[in-house]
SERO-4910 file (N, C-alpha, C, O; in steps of 0.05 Angstrom, whole numbers):
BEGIN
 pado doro    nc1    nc2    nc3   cac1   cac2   cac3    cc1    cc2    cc3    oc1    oc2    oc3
  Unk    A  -1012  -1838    985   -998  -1843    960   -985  -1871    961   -974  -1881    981
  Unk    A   -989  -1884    934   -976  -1915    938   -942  -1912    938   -928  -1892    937
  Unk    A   -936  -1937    940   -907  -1941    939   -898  -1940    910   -876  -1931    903
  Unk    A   -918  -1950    894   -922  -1955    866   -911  -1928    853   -894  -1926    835
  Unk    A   -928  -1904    868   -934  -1886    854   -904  -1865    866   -903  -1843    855
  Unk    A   -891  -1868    877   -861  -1866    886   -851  -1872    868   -845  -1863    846
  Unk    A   -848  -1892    880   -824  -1905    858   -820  -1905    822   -800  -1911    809
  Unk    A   -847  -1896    811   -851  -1885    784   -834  -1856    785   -834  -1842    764
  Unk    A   -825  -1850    801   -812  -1823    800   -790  -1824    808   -782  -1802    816
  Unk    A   -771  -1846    812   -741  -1853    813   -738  -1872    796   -720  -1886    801
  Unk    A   -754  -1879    768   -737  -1905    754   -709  -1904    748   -699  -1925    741
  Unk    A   -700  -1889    751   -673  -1893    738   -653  -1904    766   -630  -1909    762
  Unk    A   -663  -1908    793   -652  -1908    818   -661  -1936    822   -660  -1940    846
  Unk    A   -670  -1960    806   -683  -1982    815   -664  -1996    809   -648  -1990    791
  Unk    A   -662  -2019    825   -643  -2038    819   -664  -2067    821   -688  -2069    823
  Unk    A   -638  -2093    821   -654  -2114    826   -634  -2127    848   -610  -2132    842
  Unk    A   -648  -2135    879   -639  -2147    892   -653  -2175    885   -673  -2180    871
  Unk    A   -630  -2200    903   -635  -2227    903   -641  -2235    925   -627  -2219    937
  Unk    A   -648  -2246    938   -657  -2256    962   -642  -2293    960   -644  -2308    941
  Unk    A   -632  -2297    980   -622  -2324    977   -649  -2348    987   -663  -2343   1007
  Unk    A   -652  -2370    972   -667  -2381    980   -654  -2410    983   -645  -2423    964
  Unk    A   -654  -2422   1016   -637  -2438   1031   -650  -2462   1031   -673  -2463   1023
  Unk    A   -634  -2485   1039   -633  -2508   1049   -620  -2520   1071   -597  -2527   1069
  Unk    A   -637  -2524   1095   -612  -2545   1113   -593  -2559   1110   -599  -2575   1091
  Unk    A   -576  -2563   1116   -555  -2575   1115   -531  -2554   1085   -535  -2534   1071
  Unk    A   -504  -2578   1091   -487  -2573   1077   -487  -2574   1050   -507  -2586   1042
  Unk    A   -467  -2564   1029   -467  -2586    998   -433  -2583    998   -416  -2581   1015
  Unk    A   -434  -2583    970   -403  -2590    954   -387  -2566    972   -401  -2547    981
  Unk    A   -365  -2567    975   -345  -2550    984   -344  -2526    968   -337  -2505    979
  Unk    A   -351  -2528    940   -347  -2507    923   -381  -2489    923   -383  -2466    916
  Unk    A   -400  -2503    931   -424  -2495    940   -429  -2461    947   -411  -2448    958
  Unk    A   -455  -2448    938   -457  -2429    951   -468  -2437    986   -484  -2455    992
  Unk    A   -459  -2422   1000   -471  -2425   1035   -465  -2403   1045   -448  -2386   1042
  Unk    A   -493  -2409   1064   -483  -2400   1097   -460  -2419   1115   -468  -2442   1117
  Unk    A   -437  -2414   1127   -434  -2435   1144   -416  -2461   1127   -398  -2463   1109
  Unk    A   -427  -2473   1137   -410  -2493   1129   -374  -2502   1122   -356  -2489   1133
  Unk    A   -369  -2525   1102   -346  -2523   1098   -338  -2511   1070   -344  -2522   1049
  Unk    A   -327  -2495   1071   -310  -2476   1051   -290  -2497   1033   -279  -2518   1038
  Unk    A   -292  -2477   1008   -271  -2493    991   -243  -2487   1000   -233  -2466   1008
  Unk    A   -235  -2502    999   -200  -2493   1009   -176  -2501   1000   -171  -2523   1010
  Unk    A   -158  -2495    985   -130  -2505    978   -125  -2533    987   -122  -2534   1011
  Unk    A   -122  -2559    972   -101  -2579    981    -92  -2574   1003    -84  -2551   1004
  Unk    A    -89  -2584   1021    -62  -2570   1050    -73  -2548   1058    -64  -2545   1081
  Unk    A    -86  -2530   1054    -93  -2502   1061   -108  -2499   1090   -133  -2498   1090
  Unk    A    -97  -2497   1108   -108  -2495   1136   -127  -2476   1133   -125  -2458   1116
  Unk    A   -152  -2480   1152   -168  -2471   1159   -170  -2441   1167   -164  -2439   1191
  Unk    A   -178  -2414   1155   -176  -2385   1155   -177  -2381   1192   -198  -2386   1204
  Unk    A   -159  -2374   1203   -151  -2371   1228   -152  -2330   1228   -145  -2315   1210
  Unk    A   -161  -2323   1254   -172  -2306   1258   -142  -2286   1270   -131  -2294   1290
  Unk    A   -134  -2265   1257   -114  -2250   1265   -110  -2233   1289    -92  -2217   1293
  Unk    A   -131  -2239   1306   -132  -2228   1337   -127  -2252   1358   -109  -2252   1374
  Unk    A   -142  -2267   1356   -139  -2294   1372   -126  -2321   1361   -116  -2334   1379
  Unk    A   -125  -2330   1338   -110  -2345   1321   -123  -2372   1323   -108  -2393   1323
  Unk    A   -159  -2374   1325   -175  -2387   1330   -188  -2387   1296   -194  -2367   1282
  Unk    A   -188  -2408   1291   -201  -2415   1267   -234  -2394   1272   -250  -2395   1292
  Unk    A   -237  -2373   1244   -261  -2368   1240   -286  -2373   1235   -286  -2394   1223
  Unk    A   -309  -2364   1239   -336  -2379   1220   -336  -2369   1191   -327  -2347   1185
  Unk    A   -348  -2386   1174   -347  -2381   1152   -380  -2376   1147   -397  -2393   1143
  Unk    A   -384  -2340   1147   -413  -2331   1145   -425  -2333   1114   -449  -2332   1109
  Unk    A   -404  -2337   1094   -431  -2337   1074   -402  -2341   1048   -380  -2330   1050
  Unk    A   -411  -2357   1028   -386  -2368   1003   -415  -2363    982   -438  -2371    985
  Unk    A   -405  -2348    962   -422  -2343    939   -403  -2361    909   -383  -2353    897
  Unk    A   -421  -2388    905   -398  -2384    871   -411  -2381    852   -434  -2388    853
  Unk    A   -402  -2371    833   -410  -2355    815   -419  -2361    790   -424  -2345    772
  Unk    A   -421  -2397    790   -443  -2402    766   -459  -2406    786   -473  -2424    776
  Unk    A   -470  -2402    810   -490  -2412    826   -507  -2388    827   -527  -2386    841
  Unk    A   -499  -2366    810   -502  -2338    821   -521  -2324    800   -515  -2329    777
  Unk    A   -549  -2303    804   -554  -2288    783   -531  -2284    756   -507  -2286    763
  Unk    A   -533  -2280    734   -529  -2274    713   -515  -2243    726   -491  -2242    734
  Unk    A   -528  -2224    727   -525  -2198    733   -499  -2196    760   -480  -2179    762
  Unk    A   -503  -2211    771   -472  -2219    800   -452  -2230    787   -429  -2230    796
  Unk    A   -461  -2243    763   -436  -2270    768   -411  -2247    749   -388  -2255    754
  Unk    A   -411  -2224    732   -385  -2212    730   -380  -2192    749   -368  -2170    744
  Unk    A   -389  -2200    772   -377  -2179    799   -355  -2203    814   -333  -2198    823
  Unk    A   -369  -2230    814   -344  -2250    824   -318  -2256    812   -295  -2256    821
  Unk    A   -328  -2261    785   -310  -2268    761   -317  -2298    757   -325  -2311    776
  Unk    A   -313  -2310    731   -318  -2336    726   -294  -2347    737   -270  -2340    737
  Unk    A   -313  -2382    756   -291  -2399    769   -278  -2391    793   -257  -2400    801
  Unk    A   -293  -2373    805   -296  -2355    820   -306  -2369    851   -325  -2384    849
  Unk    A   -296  -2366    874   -316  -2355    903   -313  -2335    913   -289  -2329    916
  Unk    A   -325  -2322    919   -327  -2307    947   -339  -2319    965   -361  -2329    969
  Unk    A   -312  -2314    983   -317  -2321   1021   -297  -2301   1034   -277  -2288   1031
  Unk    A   -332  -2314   1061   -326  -2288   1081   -323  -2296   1103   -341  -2311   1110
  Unk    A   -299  -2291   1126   -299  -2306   1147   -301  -2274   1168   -296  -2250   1166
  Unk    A   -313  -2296   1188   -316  -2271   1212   -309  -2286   1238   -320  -2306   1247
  Unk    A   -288  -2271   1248   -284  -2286   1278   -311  -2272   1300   -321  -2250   1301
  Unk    A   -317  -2298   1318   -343  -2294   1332   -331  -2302   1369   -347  -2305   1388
  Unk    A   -303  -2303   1372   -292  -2307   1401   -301  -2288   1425   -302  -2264   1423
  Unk    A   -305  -2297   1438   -313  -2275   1463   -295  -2267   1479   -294  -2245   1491
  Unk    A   -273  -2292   1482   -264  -2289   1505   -228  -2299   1483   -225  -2323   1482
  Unk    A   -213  -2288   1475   -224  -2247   1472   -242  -2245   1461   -253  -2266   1455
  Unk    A   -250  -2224   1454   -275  -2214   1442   -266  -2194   1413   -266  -2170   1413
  Unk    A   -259  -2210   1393   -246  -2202   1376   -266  -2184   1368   -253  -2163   1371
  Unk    A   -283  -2179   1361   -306  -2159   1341   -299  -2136   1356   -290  -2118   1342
  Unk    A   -301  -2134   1371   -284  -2107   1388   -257  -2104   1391   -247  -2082   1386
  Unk    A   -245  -2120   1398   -213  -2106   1400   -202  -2108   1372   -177  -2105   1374
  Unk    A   -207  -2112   1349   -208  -2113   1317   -228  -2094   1306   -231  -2094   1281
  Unk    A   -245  -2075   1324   -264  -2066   1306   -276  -2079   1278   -277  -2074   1254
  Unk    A   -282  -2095   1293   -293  -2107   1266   -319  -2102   1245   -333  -2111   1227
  Unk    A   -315  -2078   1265   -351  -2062   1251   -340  -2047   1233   -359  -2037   1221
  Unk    A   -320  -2039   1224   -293  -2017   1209   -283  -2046   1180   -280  -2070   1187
  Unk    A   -279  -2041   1159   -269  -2053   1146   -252  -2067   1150   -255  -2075   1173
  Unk    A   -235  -2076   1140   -219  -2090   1136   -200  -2099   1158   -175  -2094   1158
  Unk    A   -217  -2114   1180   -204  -2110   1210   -186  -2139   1214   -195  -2158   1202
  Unk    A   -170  -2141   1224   -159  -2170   1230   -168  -2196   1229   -156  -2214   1218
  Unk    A   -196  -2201   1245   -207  -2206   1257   -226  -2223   1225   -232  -2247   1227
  Unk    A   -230  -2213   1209   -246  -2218   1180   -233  -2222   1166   -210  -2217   1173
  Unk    A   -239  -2237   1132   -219  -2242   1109   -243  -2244   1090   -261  -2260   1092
  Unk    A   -240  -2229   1075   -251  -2231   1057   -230  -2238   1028   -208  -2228   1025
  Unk    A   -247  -2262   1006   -230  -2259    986   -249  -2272    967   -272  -2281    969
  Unk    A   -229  -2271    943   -243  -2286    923   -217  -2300    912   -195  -2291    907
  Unk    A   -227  -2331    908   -208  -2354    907   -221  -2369    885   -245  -2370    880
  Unk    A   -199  -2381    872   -212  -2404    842   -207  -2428    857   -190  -2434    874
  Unk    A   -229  -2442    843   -233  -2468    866   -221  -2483    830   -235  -2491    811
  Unk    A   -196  -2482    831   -181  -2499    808   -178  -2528    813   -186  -2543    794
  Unk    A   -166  -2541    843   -165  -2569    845   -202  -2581    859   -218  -2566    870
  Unk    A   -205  -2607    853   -224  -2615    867   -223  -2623    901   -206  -2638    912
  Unk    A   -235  -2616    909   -238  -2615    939   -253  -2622    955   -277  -2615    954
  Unk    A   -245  -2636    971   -273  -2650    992   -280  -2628   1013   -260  -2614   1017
  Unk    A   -295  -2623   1024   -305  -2604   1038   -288  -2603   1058   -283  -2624   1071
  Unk    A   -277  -2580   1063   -259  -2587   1099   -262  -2591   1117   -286  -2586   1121
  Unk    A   -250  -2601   1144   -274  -2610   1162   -274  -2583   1179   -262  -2562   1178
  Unk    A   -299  -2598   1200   -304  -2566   1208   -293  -2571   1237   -295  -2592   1248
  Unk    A   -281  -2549   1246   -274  -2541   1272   -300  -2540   1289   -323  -2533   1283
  Unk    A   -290  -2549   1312   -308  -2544   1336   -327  -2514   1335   -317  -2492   1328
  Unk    A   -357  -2519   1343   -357  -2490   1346   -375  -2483   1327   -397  -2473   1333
  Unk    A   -369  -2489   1301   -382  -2472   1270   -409  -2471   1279   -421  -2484   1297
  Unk    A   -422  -2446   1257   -453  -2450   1265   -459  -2472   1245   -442  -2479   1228
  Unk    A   -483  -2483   1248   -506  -2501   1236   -505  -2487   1201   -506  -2463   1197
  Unk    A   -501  -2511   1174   -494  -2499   1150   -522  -2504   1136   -536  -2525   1138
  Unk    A   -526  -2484   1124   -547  -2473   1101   -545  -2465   1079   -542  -2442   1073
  Unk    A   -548  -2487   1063   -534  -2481   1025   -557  -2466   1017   -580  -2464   1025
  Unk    A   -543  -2456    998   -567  -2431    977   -565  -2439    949   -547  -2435    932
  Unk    A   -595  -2452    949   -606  -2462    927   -619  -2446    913   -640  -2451    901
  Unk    A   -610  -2428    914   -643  -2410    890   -634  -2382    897   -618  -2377    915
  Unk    A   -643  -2367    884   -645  -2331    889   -670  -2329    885   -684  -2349    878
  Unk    A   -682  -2301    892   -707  -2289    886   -709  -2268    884   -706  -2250    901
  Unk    A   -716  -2265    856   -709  -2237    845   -733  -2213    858   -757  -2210    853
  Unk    A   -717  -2198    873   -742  -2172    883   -740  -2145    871   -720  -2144    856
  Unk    A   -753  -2121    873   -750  -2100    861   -735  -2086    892   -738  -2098    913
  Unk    A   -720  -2061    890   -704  -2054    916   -699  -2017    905   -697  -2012    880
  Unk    A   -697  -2001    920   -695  -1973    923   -676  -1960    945   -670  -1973    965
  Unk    A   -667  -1938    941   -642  -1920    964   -654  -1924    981   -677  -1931    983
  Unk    A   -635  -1918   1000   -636  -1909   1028   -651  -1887   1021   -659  -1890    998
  Unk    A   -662  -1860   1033   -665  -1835   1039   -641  -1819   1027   -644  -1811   1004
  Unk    A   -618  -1815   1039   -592  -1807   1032   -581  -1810   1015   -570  -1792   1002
  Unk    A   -582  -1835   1008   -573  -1838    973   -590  -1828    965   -581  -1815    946
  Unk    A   -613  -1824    966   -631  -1817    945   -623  -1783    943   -618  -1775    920
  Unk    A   -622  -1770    960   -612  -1747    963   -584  -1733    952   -579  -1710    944
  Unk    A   -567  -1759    956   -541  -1756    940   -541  -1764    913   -519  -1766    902
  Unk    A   -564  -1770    898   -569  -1772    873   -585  -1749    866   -593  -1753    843
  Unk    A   -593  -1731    874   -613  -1719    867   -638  -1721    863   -650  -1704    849
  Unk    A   -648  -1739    873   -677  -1755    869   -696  -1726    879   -689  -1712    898
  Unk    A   -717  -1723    865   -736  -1705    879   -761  -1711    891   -783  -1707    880
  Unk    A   -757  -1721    919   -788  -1730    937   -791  -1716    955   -771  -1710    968
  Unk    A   -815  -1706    963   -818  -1701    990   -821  -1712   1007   -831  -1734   1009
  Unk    A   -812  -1697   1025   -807  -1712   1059   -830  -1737   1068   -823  -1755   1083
  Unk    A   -852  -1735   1059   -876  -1763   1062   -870  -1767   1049   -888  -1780   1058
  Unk    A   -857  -1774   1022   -860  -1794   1005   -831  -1800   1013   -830  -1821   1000
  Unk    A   -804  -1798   1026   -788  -1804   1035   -801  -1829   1056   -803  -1854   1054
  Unk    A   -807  -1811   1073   -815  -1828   1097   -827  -1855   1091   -815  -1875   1099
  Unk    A   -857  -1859   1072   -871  -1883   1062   -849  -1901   1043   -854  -1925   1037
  Unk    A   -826  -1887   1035   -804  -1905   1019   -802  -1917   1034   -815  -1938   1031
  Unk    A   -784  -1914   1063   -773  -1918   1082   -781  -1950   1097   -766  -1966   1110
  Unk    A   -810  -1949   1089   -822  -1970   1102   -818  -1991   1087   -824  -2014   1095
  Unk    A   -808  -1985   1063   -811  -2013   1054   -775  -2018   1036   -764  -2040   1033
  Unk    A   -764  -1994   1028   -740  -1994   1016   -716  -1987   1033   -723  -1978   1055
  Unk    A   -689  -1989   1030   -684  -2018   1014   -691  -2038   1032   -699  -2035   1055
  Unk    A   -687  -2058   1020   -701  -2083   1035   -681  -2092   1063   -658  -2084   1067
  Unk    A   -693  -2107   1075   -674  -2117   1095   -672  -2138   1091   -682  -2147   1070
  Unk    A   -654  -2162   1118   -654  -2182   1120   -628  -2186   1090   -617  -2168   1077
  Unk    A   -623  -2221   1088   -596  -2219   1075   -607  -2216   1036   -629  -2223   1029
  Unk    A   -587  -2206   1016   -589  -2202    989   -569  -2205    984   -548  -2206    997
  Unk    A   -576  -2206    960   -544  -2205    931   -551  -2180    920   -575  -2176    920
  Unk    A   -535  -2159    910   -541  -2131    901   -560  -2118    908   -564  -2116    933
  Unk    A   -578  -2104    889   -595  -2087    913   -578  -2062    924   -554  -2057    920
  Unk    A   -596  -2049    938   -586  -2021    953   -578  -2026    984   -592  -2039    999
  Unk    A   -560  -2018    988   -559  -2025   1022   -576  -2009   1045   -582  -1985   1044
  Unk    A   -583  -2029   1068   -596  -2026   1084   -590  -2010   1096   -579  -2021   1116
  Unk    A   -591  -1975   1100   -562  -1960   1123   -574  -1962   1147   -597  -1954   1146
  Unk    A   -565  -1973   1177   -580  -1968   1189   -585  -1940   1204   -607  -1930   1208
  Unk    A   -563  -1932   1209   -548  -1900   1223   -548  -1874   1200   -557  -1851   1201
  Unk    A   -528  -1893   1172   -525  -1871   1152   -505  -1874   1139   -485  -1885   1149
  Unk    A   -506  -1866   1111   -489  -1878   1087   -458  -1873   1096   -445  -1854   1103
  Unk    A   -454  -1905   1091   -422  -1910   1098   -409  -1931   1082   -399  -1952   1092
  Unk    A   -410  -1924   1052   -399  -1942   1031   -362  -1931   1036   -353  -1908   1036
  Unk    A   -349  -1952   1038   -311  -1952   1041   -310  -1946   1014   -322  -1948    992
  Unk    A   -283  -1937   1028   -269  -1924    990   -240  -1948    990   -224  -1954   1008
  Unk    A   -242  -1958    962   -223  -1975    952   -204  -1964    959   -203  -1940    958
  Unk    A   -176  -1984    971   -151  -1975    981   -134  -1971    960   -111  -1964    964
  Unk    A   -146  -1975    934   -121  -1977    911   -132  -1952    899   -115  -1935    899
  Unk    A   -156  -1944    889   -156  -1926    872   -178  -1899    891   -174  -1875    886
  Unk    A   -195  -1904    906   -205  -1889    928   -226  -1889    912   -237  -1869    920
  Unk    A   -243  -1899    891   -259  -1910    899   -285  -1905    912   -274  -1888    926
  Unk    A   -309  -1904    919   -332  -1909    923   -340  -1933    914   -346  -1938    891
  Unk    A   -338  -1958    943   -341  -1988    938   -378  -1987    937   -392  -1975    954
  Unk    A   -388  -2002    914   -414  -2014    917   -429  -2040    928   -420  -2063    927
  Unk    A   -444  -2036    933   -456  -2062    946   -458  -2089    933   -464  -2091    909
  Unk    A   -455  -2105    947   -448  -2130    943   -469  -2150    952   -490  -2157    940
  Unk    A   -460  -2155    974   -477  -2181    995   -486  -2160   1020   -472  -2141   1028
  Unk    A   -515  -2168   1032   -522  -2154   1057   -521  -2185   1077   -533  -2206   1073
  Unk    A   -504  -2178   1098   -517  -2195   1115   -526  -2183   1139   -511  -2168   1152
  Unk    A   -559  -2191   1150   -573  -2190   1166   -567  -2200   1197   -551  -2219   1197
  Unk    A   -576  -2191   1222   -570  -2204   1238   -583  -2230   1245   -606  -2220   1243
  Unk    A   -588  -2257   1253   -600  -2271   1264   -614  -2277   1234   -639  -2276   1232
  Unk    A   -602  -2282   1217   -624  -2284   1200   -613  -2317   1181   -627  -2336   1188
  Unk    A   -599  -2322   1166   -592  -2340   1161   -566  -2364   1182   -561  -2388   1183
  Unk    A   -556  -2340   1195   -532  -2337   1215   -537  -2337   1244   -545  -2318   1258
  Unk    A   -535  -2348   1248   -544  -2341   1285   -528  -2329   1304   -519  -2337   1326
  Unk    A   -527  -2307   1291   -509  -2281   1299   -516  -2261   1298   -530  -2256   1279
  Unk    A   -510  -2244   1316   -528  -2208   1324   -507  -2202   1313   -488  -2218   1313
  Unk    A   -505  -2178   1302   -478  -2153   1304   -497  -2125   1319   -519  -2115   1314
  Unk    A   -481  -2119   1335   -488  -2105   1374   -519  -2114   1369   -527  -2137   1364
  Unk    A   -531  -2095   1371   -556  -2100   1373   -568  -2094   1341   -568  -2071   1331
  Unk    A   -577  -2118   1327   -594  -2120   1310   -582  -2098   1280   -592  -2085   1263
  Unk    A   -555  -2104   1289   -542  -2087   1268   -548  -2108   1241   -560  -2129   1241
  Unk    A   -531  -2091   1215   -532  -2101   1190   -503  -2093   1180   -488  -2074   1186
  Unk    A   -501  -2110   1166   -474  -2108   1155   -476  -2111   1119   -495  -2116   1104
  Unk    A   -444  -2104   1111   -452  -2108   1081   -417  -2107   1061   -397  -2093   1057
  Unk    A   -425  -2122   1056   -389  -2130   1032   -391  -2120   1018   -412  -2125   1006
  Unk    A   -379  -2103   1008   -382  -2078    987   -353  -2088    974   -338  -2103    986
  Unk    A   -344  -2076    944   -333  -2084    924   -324  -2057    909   -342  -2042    900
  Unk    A   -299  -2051    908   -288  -2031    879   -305  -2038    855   -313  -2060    848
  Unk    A   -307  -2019    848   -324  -2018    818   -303  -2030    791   -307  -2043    770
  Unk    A   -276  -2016    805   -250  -2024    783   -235  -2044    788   -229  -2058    769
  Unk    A   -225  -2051    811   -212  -2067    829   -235  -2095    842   -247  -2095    863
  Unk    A   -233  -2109    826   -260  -2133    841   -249  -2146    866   -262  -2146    886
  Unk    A   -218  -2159    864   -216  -2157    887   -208  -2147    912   -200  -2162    930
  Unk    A   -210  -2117    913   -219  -2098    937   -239  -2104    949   -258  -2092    939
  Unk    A   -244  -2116    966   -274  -2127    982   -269  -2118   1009   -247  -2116   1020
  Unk    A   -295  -2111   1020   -292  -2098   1052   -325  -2108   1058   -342  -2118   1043
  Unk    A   -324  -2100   1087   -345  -2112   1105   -338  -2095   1127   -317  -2087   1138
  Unk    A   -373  -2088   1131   -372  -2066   1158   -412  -2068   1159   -432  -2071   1145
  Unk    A   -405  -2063   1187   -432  -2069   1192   -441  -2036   1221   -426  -2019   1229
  Unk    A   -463  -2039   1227   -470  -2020   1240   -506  -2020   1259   -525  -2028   1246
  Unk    A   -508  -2013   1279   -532  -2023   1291   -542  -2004   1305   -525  -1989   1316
  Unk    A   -572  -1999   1310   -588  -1976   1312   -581  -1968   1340   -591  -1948   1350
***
């Protein structure tokens, strides 16, 4: 049986993921990226990591005229989202922060209006190599297994399995279904409890030159009511 012929039997479960499509190097501070330098407050020191107090990397800044049509009222107009992740070994913040758990010390997620103009900040020793995102690419994307299950979807176990191979997508996106690798673990908003939806996936080694444990995936999920409730948690086979 095709994939085709699946997925004609969940339309109402289809979404549209984006795929970022990159460029070497840096751009404008207000820029969407991997990496690079972040927009930041006049005076605004550099997002320092709450376990070690070591300036973070900055894994990925989405803004939001740069963004699908369909994303850009999840940011808000005039809008960024950025995401920092401390990457220290020695300590080894991703562990003693759990940083595989939401909202751990160690991470910051936010969304900030880039109101004054700003020169890019400079970068701390250390950062990875920056990769602006020039483009999206719009793909077609489907549940996990589990979600599909927690929706009521009706497939059988082979036509589960042949989903499997190709849905949801991996590697990094903008919306779309998330990648589970273990098993569905969407956070519940701290303000209203919530069931947060997917946001951004980031991949391991993939735009980032960063594993999470082994070949894990991670993913910024968002209150449906509360936009800025943002969390990040990741998990690996």
């Amino acid at each position: 049986m095709s994939i085709e012929t699946i997925t004609s039997k969940i339309p109402a479960h289809h979404r549209r993921a984006y795929i970022p499509v990159v460029a070497e190097g840096d751009g404008p501070a207000t820029a969407s990226k991997f990496s690079g330098a972040p927009y930041l407050e006049p005076g605004e020191p550099w997002p320092a990591c709450g376990n070690c107090g070591r300036p973070m990397q900055l894994f990925v800044q989405l803004a939001d005229d740069e963004l699908p049509p369909e994303a850009r009222k999840r940011i808000g107009a005039g809008l960024l989202l950025q995401f920092f992740y401390c990457t220290s070994d020695e300590p080894h913040c991703e562990s003693e922060s759990e940083a595989f758990f939401p909202h751990a010390r160690s991470t910051l997620l936010r969304l900030v209006a880039a109101d004054e103009p700003a020169d890019g900040a400079p970068l701390p020793a250390g950062m990875f190599p920056p990769r602006r995102i020039v483009g999206w690419t719009e793909m077609e994307d489907y549940p996990h297994g589990e979600d599909l299950e927690a929706l009521g979807a009706a497939l059988e176990e082979d036509e589960l399995e042949a989903l499997a191979d190709v849905f949801p997508r991996g590697g990094e996106k903008l919306l779309g279904w998330p990648l589970w690798v273990q098993g569905v673990e969407y956070p519940a908003c701290r303000v209203c409890g919530a069931e947060m939806g997917m946001l951004f996936q980031i991949d391991s080694e993939q735009n980032l030159p960063y594993m999470f444990g082994d070949l894990g995936v991670g993913h910024i999920t968002q209150c449906p009511e509360h936009r800025t409730e943002l969390a990040f948690g990741w998990v690996c086979g």
